[in-house]
N, C-alpha and C positions, 0 to 999 in steps of 0.2 A: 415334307420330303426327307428330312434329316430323318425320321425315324423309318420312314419306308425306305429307305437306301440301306441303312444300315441290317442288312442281312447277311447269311452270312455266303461268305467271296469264294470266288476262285479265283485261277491265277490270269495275272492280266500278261497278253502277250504284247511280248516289245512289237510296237511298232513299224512296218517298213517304210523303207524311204516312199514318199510319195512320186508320183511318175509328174511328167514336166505340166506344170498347170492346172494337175487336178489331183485332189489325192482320193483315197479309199475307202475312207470313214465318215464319220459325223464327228460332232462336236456340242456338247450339252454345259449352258452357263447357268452356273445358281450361285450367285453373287453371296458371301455371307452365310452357308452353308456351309459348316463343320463336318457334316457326311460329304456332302461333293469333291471327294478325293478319290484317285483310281485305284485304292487301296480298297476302301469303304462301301465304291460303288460297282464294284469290278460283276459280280453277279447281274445287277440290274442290267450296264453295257454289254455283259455279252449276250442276253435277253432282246436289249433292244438290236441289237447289230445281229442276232440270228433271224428276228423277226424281217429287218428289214432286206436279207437279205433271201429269206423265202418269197416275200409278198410286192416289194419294190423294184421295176423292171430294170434301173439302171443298175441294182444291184447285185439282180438276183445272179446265183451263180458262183458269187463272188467272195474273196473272207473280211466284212466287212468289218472295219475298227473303228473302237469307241474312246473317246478323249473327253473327261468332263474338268471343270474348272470351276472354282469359286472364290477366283480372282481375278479383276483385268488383265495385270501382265501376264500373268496365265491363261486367260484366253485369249491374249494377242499373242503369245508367244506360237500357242498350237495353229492359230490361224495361219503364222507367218511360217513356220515352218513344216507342220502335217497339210497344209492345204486341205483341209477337208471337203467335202462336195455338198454335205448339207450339215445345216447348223441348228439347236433350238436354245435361244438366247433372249434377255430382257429385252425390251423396247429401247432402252437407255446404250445399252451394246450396239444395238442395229442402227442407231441415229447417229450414237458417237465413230462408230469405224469400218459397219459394212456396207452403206449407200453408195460410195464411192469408189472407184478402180478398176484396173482391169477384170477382178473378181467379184465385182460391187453383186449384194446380195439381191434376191428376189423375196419378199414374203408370199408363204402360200398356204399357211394355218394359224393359227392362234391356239393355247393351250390353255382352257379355262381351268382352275384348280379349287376345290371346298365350292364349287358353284356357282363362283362371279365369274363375270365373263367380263370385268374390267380391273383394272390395278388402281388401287390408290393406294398412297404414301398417308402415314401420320404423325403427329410431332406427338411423343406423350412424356411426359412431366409426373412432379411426384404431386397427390393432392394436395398439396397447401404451396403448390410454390406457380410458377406461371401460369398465366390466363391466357395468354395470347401470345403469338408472335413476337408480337411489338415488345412484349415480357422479356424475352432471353436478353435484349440488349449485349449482344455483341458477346454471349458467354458459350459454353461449349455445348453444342448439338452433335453429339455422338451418333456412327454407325457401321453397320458394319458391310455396310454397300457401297463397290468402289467402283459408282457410275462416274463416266466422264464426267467433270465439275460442269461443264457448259449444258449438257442437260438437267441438271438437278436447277441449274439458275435460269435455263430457258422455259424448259416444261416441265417441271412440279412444282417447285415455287413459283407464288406469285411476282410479280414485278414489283420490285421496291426492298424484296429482302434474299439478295444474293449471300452467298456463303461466301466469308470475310469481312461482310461489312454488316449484317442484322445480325449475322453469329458467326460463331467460329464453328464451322465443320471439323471432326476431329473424327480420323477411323478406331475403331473399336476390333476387338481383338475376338473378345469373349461377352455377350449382350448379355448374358445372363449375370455377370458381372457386373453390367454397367446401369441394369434395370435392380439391383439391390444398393448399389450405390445411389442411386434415387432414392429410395426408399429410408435409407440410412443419414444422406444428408452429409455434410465434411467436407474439408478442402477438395476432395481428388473428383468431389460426383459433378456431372456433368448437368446441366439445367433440364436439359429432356433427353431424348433419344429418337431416333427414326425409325420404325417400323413400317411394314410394307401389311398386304392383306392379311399374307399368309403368319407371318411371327404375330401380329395385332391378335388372331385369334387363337394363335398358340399362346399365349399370355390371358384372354380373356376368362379363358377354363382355367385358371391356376385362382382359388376362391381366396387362397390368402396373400398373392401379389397386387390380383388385378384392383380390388379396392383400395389399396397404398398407391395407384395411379391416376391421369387423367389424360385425354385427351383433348390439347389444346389448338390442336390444329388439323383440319384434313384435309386433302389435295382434289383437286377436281379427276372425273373418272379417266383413264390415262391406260394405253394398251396394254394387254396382256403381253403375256411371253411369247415370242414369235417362232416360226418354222422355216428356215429360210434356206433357199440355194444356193448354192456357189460356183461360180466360175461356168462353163459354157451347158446350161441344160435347156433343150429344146420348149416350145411350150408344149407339146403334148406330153414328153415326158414331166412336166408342171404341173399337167392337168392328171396325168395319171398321180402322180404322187398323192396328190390331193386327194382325190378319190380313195387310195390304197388307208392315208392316215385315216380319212371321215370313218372308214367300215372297218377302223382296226380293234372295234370292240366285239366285231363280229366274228372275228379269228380267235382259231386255236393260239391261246398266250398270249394275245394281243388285248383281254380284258385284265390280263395278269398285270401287264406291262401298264398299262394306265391305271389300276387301282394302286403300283406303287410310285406313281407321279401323281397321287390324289386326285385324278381328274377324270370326271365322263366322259371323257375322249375328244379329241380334235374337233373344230369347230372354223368356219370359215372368219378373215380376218374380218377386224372392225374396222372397215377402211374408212368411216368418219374420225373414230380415235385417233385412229393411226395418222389418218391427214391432219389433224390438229396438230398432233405430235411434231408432225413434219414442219410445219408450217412457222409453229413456237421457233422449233430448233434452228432450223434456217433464217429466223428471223435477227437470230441474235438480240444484246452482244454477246 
């Protein structure tokens, strides 16, 4: 996605206030994404928010606006103040802050990307240094995904190795940094790093990084990025969205729009994952 965002922009218009309870736009989380800034992706949002506003009935008609993030307090910020009416965010966002409230989200898509249609997380190390989990002992797991801590210890990690006590969680800035720091070894490198589908195979085709690596750990399969609604939409208006995202390949700009989210377009949710998901999360601690 960092490279298919990166096109070139135009200008993002400011924002209006949102009306009492719902606001105007959408909202797009890519966690750890150097291009998911309203600078960078300003092209692709006014793309998607022209599409949605041709083919989406609660929208059409309408000027709809686009806010993306690739940070939590940044996307709780736009949540708490843009109100947006529909959302496409991690699995890890939707569990840690929009199940709940007056505006608690609905899922109604799933966004498979490079052709999985599941997430999995992975711990990767430099070849000659950890083997396992059990390896880091309490040393630094670097990343650049700032999922609520209660999910990364409920549902990606197994039970037994929460962040602070098998390892130190530590956010990363810049991964490309932190994955040659591996590879170089010295005080500042960190034991492994976190990788999700999408970076795991951005690195596999680099022929002179990825054999200086290993992978020493992978997470069980765990929902994709979701589609989610917000604040009061009816279920037919649910049920139409749904239907508008499944045939948006079939639109004019709408096969545009999902080749630069890498994805063969919208696909209905994995509500076995997803209830796992739930179920992990809720279960604590």
């Amino acid at each position: 996605l960092a490279v298919a965002l990166a096109v070139p922009v135009a200008p993002v218009r400011a924002a209006p206030p949102p009306g009492p309870g719902q606001g105007p736009g959408f909202l797009m989380v890519k966690l750890g994404d150097e291009a998911a800034t309203p600078e960078m992706a300003a092209d692709f949002l006014s793309r998607l928010g022209s599409w949605l506003g041709a083919h989406v009935s609660r929208f059409r008609g309408g000027d709809v606006e686009g806010w993306i993030a690739n940070r939590e307090p940044e996307a709780r910020r736009i949540l708490e103040e843009r109100k947006p009416a529909l959302a496409m965010v991690p699995a890890g966002v939707y569990l840690g802050h929009l199940r709940e409230g007056e505006r608690a989200a609905r899922p109604v898509a799933q966004i498979p990307r490079f052709g999985a249609r599941a997430e999995r997380y992975y711990v990767v190390g430099p070849r000659n240094g950890p083997a396992s989990l059990e390896d880091l002992g309490g040393r630094a797991l670097r990343t650049v995904f700032s999922y609520p801590e209660p999910y990364l210890r409920r549902v990606v990690f197994p039970p037994g190795f929460r962040p602070g006590e098998a390892f130190r969680l530590e956010p990363a800035e810049n991964l490309a940094d932190e994955i040659f720091l591996l590879m170089e070894g010295g005080g500042d490198a960190p034991a492994a790093v976190l990788l999700d589908e999408e970076l795991k195979r951005f690195f596999e085709e680099d022929d002179l990084v990825w054999p200086e690596l290993r992978v020493i750990w992978t997470s069980d399969p765990l929902p994709r990025d979701l589609v989610v609604t917000l604040g009061e939409w009816s279920d037919d208006e649910r049920a139409r969205l749904r239907e508008d995202l499944f045939s948006m390949g079939e639109t004019a700009g709408g096969r545009e729009i999902l080749d630069l989210m890498d994805s063969s377009g919208f696909e209905p949710v994995n509500e076995e994952l997803l209830g796992e998901a739930v179920k992990r999360y809720a279960a604590g601690p």
